[in-house]
C-alpha positions, 0 to 999 in steps of 0.5 A: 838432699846430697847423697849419702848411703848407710852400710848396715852389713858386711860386704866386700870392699870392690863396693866400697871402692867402686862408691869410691871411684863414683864419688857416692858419700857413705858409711860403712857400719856393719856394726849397726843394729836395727835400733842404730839405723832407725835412729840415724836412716832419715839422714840418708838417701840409699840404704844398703843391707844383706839380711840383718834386720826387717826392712818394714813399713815402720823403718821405711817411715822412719826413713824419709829421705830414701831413695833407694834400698839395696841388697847385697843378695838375691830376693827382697822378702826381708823387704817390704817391698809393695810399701817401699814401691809407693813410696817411691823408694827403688829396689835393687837387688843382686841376683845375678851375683849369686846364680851360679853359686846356687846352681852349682849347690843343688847339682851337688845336692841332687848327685848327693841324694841319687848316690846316697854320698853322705849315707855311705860316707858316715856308713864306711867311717863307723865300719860298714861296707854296704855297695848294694845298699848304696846303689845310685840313680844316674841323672842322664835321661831324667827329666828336670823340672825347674820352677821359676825361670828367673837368674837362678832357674836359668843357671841351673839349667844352663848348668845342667845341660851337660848331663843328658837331661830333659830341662823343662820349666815353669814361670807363672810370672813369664811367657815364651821363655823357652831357650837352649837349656830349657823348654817353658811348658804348663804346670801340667805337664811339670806334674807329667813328666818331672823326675826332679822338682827344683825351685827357684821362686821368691817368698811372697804372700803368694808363694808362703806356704806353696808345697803343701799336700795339695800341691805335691799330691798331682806329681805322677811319678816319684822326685827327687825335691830340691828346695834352694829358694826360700823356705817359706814356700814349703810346708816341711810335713808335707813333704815328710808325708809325700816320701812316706807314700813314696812320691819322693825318692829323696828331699835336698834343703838349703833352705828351712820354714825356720833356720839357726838354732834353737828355734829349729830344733823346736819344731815339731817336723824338725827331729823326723826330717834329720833322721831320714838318711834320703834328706840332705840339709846344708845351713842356708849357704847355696848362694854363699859362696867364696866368689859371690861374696866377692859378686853380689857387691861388685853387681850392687855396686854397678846397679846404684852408680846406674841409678843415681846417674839416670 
């Protein structure tokens, strides 16, 4: 069968052009709902998507003639990707599009946090001069531990290395990793030593439900916990109950258990979490950014002319 590619999200137009300049047949529908495709993806080999809908085993049986699924973001976990492997399907995704857009995020994040930005922000603006009160952390001289020493984790290192700080870095899944902006050691000595706890690890059925208690508990001195993955690997109550005890100093999410609204708000650690001025939430955006728009399909791009012309 010739090659056709469905488009089922928006993307930015260098993907268009570049399947253009290859010659690669497509259709550019945006507009598709899951219905849309599931009616019409047996008609296609390549499968092009961001975050609109679940790619499960059910669409994957539907989808007969695929050969490959590509996604204009980084992670597959709206994917399933075991099901795809076996049947044959290749996976592409665009993580190194957006790595430096989430590290550049966290460091905002984790700055804001130790100086307390948006508290004395909203605090001036409603009339209170507070400068003791507001007194910040400095960064130098801090250890950060990074977990996951993928695109995002190597970026945020390589990030942090004008700061003066001690990078140390966990990867179940990788050894002798260690480079110029980060030393890979045990997951002990992460709990030793950190002064800042980042994460840059994929949902899995692995990693769900990861930061509970139990994991939080062997930390030895307080954190400041920056969560900019994704939040299925975070049990939101239980981090609520690490700051009561003091073991975090302050907690960034860009990332939630449950995101957008209503459903948020429904949740019972939701209206705890948004009143504590220690906690900074922005809206799933890190890797969002106005370049990795432009990035993650101009790497999409690159990676299936590759593989159609292996």
């Amino acid at each position: 069968m010739k090659t056709k590619v469905l488009i089922v999200d928006d993307a930015h137009a260098v993907l268009t052009q570049k399947l253009d300049q290859a010659g690669i047949t497509y259709d550019y529908k945006p507009e598709f709902t899951r219905a849309d495709a599931e009616k019409y993806i047996s008609d296609y080999t390549g499968l092009i998507i961001r975050s609109k809908f679940q790619v499960d085993q059910h669409f994957i049986d539907l989808a007969n003639n695929l050969q490959f699924i590509a996604r204009c973001g980084a992670g597959m976990d709206n994917i399933d990707e075991a099901y795809a492997q076996s049947k044959g399907i290749e996976l592409i995704s665009a993580n190194e599009g957006n790595c430096d857009a989430v590290g550049e995020h966290m460091i905002g994040m984790l700055l804001s946090l130790m100086n307390h930005l948006n508290r004395a922000n909203q605090e001036i603006k409603t009339g209170l001069w507070r400068r003791e009160a507001n007194r910040g952390f400095e960064l130098q001289g801090r250890t950060v531990a990074i977990i996951g020493y993928g695109h995002n984790g190597q970026a945020m290192a390589k990030k942090l290395s004008g700061f003066g700080v001690k990078v140390i870095a966990y990867d179940k899944y990788k050894t002798g990793f260690s480079d110029q902006f980060a030393k890979e050691v045990s997951m002990e000595e992460v709990v030793k030593h950190a002064d800042v706890l980042s994460f840059h690890i994929p949902l899995t059925k692995e990693t769900k439900g990861l930061i509970n208690e139990e994991y939080l508990y062997h930390f030895r001195k307080p954190i400041f916990f920056l969560l900019g993955a994704r939040g299925g690997i975070v049990q939101i109550p239980a981090v609520l109950k690490a700051m009561d005890e003091g073991k975090i100093i302050g907690a960034a999410f860009d990332v939630l258990p449950v995101e957008n609204f209503p459903a948020l708000k429904e949740q019972s650690w939701f209206s705890d979490l948004t009143s504590r001025d220690n906690v900074i939430l922005s809206p799933h955006v890190a890797g969002w950014t106005f370049e990795s728009y432009y990035k993650l399909s101009d790497v999409v791009a690159d990676k299936i002319i590759s593989f159609l012309n292996k």
